[in-house]
Structure formats: structure tokens, C-alpha cells
PyMOL CGO cylinders between C-alpha atoms (Angstrom):
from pymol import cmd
from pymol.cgo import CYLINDER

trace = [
    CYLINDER, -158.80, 12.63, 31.03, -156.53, 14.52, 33.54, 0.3, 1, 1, 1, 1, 1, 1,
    CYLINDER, -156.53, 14.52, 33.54, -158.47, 13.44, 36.50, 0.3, 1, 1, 1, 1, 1, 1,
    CYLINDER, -158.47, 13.44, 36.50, -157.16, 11.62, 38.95, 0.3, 1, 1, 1, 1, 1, 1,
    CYLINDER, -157.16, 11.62, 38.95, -160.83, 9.50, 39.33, 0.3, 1, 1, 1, 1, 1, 1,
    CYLINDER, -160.83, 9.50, 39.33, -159.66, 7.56, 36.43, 0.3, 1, 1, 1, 1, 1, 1,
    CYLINDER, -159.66, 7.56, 36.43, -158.47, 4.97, 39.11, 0.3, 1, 1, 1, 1, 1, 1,
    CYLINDER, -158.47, 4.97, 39.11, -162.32, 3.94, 40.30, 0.3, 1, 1, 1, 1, 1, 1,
    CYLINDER, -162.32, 3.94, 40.30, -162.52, 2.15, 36.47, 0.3, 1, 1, 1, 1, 1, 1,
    CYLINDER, -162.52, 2.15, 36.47, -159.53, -0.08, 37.62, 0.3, 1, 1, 1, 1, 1, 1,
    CYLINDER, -159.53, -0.08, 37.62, -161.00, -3.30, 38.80, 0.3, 1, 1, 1, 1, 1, 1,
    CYLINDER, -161.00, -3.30, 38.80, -160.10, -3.79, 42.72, 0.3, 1, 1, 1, 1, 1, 1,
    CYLINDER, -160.10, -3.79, 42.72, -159.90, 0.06, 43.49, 0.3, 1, 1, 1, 1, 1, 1,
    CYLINDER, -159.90, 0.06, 43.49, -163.07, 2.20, 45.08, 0.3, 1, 1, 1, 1, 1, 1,
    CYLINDER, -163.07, 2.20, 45.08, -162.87, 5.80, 45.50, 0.3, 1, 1, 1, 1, 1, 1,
    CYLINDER, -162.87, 5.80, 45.50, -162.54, 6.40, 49.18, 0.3, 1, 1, 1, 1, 1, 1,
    CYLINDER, -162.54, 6.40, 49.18, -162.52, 10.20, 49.67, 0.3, 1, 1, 1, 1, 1, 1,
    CYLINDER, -162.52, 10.20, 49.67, -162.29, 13.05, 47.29, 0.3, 1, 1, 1, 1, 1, 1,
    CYLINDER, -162.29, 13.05, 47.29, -161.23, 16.04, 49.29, 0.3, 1, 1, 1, 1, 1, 1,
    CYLINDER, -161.23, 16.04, 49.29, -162.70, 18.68, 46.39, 0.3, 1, 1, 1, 1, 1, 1,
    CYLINDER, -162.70, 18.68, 46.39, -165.52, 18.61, 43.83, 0.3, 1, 1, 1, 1, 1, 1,
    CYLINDER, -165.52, 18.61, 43.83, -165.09, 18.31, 39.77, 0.3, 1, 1, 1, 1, 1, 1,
    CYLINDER, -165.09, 18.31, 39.77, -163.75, 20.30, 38.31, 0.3, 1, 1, 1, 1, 1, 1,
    CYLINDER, -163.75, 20.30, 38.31, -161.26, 21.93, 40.83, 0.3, 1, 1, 1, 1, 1, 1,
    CYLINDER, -161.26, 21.93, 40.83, -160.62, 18.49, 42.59, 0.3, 1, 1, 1, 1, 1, 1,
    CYLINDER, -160.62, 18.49, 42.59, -156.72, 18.05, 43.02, 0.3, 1, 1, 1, 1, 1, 1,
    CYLINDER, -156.72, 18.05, 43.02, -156.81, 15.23, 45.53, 0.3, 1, 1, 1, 1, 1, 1,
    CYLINDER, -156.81, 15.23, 45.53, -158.52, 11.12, 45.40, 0.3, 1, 1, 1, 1, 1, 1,
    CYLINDER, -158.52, 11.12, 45.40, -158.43, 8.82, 47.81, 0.3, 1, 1, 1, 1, 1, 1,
    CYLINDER, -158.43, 8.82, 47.81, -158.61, 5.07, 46.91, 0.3, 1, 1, 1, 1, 1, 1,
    CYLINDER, -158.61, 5.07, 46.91, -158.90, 1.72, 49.22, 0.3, 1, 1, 1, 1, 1, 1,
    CYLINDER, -158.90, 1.72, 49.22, -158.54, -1.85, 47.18, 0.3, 1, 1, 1, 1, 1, 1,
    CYLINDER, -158.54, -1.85, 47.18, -160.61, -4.05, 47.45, 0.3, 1, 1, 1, 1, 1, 1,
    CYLINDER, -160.61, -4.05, 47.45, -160.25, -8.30, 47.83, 0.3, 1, 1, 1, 1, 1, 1,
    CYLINDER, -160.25, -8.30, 47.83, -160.15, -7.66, 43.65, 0.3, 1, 1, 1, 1, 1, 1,
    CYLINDER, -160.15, -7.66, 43.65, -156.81, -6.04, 43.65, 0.3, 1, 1, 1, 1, 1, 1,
    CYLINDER, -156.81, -6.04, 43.65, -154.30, -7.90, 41.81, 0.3, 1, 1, 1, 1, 1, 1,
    CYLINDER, -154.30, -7.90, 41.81, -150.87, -7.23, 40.20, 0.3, 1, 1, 1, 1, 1, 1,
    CYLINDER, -150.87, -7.23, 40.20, -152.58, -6.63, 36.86, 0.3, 1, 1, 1, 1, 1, 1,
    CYLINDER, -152.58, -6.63, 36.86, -154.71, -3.98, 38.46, 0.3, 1, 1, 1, 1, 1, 1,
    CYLINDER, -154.71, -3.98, 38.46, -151.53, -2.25, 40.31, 0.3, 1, 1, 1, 1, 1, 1,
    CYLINDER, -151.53, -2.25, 40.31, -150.10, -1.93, 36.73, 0.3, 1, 1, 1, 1, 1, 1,
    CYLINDER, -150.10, -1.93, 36.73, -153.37, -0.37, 35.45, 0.3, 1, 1, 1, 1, 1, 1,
    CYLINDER, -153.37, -0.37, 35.45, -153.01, 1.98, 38.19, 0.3, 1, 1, 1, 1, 1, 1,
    CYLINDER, -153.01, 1.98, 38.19, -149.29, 2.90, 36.70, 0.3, 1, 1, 1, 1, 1, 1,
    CYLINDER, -149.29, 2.90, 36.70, -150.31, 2.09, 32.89, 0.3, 1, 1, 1, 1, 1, 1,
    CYLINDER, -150.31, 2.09, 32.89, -153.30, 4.53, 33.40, 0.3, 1, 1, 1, 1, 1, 1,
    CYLINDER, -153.30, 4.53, 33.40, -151.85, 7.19, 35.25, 0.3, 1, 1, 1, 1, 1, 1,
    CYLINDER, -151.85, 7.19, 35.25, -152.94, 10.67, 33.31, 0.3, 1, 1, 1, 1, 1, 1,
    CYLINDER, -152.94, 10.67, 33.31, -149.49, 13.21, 33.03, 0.3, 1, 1, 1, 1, 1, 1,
    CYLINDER, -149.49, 13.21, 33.03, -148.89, 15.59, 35.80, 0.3, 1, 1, 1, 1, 1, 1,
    CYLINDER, -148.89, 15.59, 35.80, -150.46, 13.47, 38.14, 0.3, 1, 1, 1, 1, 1, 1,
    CYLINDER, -150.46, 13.47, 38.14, -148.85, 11.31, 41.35, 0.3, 1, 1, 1, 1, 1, 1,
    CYLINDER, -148.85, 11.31, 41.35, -149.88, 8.18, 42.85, 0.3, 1, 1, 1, 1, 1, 1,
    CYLINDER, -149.88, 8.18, 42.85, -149.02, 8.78, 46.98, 0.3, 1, 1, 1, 1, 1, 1,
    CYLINDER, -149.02, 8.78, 46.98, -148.54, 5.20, 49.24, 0.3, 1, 1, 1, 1, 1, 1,
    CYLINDER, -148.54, 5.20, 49.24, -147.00, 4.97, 52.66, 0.3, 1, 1, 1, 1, 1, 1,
    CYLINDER, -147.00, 4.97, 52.66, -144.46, 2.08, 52.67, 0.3, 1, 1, 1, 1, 1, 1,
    CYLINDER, -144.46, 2.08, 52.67, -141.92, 1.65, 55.42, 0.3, 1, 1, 1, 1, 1, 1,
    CYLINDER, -141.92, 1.65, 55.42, -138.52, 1.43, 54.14, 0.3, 1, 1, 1, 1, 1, 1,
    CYLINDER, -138.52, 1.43, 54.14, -135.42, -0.91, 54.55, 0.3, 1, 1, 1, 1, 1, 1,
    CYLINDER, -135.42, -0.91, 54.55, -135.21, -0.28, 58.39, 0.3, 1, 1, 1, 1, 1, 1,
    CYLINDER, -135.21, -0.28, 58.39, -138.90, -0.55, 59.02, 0.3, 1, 1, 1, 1, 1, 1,
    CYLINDER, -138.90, -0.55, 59.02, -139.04, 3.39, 59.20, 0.3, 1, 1, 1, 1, 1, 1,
    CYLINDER, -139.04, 3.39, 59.20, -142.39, 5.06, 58.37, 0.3, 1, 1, 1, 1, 1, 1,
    CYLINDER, -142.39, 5.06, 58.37, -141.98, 6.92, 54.59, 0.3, 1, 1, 1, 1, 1, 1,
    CYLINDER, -141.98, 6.92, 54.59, -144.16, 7.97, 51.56, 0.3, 1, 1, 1, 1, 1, 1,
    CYLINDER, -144.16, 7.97, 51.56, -143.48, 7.05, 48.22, 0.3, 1, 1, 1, 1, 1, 1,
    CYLINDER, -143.48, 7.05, 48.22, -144.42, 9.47, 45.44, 0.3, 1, 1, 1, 1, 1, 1,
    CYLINDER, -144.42, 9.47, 45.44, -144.16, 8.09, 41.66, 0.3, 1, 1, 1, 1, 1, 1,
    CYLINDER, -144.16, 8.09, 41.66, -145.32, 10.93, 38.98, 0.3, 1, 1, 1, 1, 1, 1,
    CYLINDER, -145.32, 10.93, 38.98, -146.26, 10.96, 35.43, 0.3, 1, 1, 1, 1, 1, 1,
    CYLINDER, -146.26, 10.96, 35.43, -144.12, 13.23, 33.20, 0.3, 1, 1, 1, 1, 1, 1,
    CYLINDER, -144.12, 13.23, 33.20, -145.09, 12.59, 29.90, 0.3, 1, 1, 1, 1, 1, 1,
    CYLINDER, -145.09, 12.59, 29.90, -144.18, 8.50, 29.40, 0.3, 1, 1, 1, 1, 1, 1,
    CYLINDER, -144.18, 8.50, 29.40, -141.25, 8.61, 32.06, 0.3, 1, 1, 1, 1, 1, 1,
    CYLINDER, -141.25, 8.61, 32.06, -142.16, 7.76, 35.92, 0.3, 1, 1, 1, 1, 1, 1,
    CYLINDER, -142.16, 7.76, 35.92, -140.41, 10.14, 38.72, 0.3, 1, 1, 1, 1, 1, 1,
    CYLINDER, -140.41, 10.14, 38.72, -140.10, 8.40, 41.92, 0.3, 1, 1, 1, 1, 1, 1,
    CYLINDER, -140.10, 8.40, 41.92, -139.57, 10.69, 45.36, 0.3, 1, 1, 1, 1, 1, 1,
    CYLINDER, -139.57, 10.69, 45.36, -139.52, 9.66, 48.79, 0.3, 1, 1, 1, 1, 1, 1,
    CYLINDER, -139.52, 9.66, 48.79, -140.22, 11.25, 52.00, 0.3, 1, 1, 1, 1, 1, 1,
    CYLINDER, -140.22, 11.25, 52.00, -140.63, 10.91, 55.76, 0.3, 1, 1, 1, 1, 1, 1,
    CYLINDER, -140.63, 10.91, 55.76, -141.06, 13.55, 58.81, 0.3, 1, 1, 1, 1, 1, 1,
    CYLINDER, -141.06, 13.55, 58.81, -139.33, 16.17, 57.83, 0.3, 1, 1, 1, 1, 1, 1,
    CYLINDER, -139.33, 16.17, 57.83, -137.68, 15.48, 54.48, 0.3, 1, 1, 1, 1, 1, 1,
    CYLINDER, -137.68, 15.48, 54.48, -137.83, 14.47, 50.77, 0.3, 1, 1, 1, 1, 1, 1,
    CYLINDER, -137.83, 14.47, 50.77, -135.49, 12.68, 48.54, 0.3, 1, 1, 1, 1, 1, 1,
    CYLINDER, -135.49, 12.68, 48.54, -134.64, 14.08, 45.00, 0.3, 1, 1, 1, 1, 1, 1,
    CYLINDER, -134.64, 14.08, 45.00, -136.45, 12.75, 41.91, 0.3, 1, 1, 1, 1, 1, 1,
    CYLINDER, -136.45, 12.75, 41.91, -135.13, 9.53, 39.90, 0.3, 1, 1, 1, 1, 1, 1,
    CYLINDER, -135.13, 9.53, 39.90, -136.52, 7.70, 36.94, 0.3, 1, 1, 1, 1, 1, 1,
    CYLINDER, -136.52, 7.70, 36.94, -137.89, 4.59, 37.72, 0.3, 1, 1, 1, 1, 1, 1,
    CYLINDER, -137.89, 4.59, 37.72, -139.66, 1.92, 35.83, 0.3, 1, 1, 1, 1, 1, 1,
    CYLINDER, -139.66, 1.92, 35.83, -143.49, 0.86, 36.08, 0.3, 1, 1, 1, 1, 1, 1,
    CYLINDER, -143.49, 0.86, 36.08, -142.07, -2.74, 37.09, 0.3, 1, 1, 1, 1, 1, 1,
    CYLINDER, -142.07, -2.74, 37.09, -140.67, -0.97, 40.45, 0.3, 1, 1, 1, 1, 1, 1,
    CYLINDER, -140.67, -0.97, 40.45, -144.02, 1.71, 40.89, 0.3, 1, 1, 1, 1, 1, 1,
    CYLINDER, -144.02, 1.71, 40.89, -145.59, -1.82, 41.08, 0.3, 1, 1, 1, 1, 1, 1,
    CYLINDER, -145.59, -1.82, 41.08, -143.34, -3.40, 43.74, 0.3, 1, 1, 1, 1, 1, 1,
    CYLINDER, -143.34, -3.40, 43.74, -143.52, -0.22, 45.64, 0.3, 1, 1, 1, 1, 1, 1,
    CYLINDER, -143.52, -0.22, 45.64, -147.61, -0.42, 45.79, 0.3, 1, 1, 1, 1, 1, 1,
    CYLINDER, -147.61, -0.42, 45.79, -147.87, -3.82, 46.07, 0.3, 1, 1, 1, 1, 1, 1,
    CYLINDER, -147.87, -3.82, 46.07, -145.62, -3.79, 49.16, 0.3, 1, 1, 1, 1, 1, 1,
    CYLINDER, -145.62, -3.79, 49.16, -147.34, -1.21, 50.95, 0.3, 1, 1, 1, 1, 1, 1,
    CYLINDER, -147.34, -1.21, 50.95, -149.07, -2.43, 54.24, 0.3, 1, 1, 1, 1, 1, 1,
    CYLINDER, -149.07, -2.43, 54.24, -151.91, -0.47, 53.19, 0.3, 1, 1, 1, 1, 1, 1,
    CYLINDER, -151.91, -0.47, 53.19, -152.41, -2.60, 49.88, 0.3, 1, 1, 1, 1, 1, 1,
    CYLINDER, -152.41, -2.60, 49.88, -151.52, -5.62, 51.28, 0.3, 1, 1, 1, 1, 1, 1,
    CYLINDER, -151.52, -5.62, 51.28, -154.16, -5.79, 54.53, 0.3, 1, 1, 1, 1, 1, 1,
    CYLINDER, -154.16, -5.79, 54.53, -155.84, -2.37, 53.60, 0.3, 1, 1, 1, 1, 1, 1,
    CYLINDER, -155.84, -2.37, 53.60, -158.63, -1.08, 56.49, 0.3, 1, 1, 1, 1, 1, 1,
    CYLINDER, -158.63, -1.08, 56.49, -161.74, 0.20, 55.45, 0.3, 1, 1, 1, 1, 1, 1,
    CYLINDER, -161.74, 0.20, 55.45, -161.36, 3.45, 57.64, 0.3, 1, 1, 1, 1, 1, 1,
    CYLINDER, -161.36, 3.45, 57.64, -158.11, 4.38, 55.64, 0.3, 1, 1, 1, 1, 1, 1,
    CYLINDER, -158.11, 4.38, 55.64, -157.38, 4.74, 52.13, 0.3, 1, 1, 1, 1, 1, 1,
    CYLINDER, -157.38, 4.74, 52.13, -154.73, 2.45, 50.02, 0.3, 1, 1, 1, 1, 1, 1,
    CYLINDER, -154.73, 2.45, 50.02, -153.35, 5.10, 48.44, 0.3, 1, 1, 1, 1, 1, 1,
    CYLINDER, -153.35, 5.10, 48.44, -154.17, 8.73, 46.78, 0.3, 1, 1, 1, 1, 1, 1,
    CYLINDER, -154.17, 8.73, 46.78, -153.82, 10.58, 43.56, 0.3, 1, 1, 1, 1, 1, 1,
    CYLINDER, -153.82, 10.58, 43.56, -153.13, 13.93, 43.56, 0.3, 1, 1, 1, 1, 1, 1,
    CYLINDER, -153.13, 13.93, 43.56, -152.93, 16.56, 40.81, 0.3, 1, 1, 1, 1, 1, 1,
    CYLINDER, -152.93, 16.56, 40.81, -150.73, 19.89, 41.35, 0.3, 1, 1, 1, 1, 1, 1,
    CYLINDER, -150.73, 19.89, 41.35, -152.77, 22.91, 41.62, 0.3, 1, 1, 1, 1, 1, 1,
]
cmd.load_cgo(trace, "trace")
């Protein structure tokens, strides 16, 4: 499956918003739920079909507003960043830090029904 829906099997995660229908749909919006755990966050990573990126707002070192972006390519993990304006370059990363990253978002960690956790997007 190259779909980024894969993430509503994940216990803790609910589709939010899907911005397209199957099969064109290059965008999915998930909220967690009281359910989401670590182990779940990891599916999220584990489970993650190539070509697709997992999208989380975070705020960074200095309490700035950013976005994290961590893509499949192939078995590796490509982390980006990016604010207002600008985008960092690609590095490697490891699942143990796409976890950290997600689990330390403020939308993960007290997440409001009337916004989603995070989204999956697929290039088009």
C-alpha cells in the first residue's frame, strides 16, 4: 500500500481530513487520540509506505514556530525542516529521533479536536 491512510490502522490515530478522494488523494490528515502511545508513534515511522512524508509542527530550540518533515526513501528516513519562508536541506535521521520529533509536538502532546496531529502527504 502506497497510501498514506495506512495511518487510521495505527491504534491512537483517526483520520481527520483527507483533502482528495482514492485514488488521486496526495494529502491525510490525522488527530491522536487518548490511545496514542510511543509504540504507536513508531508504527507511524515503522509503517510509513516509500515516497511518502509524515508533516508535524514543532517549535524549535528558541520556541520559534517550524515544521518538521521526515520522508521515506526506501528504508532510510530524510528529515527537513522549515518555517515562514525557508527550508533546511535533507539529513538522514533515525526512526528513534522521527519519534522524539512527533512525540514532542504540541499538537501530539494536548492535540485539539478542531486541528489535526499531524499529516501524510504523498508527492504528486
Amino acid at each position: 500500500m502506497n497510501s498514506g491512510d495506512y495511518a487510521s490502522l495505527i491504534e491512537g490515530v483517526r483520520l481527520f481530513l483527507r483533502k482528495e478522494l482514492e485514488p488521486v488523494a496526495t494529502v491525510w490528515e490525522y488527530q491522536v487520540t487518548d490511545n496514542f502511545t510511543a509504540t504507536s508513534a513508531r508504527r507511524v515511522f515503522d509503517e510509513l509506505p516509500d515516497g511518502l512524508e509524515i508533516c508535524c509542527f514543532v517549535l524549535n530550540e528558541s520556541k520559534e514556530e517550524e515544521f518538521s518533515f521526515i520522508r521515506r526513501v526506501g528504508s532510510r528516513l530524510l528529515f527537513r525542516s522549515g518555517g515562514h519562508g525557508w527550508m533546511s536541506e535533507q539529513k538522514e535521521g533515525t526512526t528513534e529521533e522521527a519519534i522524539q520529533i512527533l512525540l514532542a509536538s504540541p499538537c501530539v502532546r494536548h492535540p485539539d479536536t478542531r486541528f489535526e496531529s499531524f499529516r501524510v502527504t504523498k508527492e504528486k
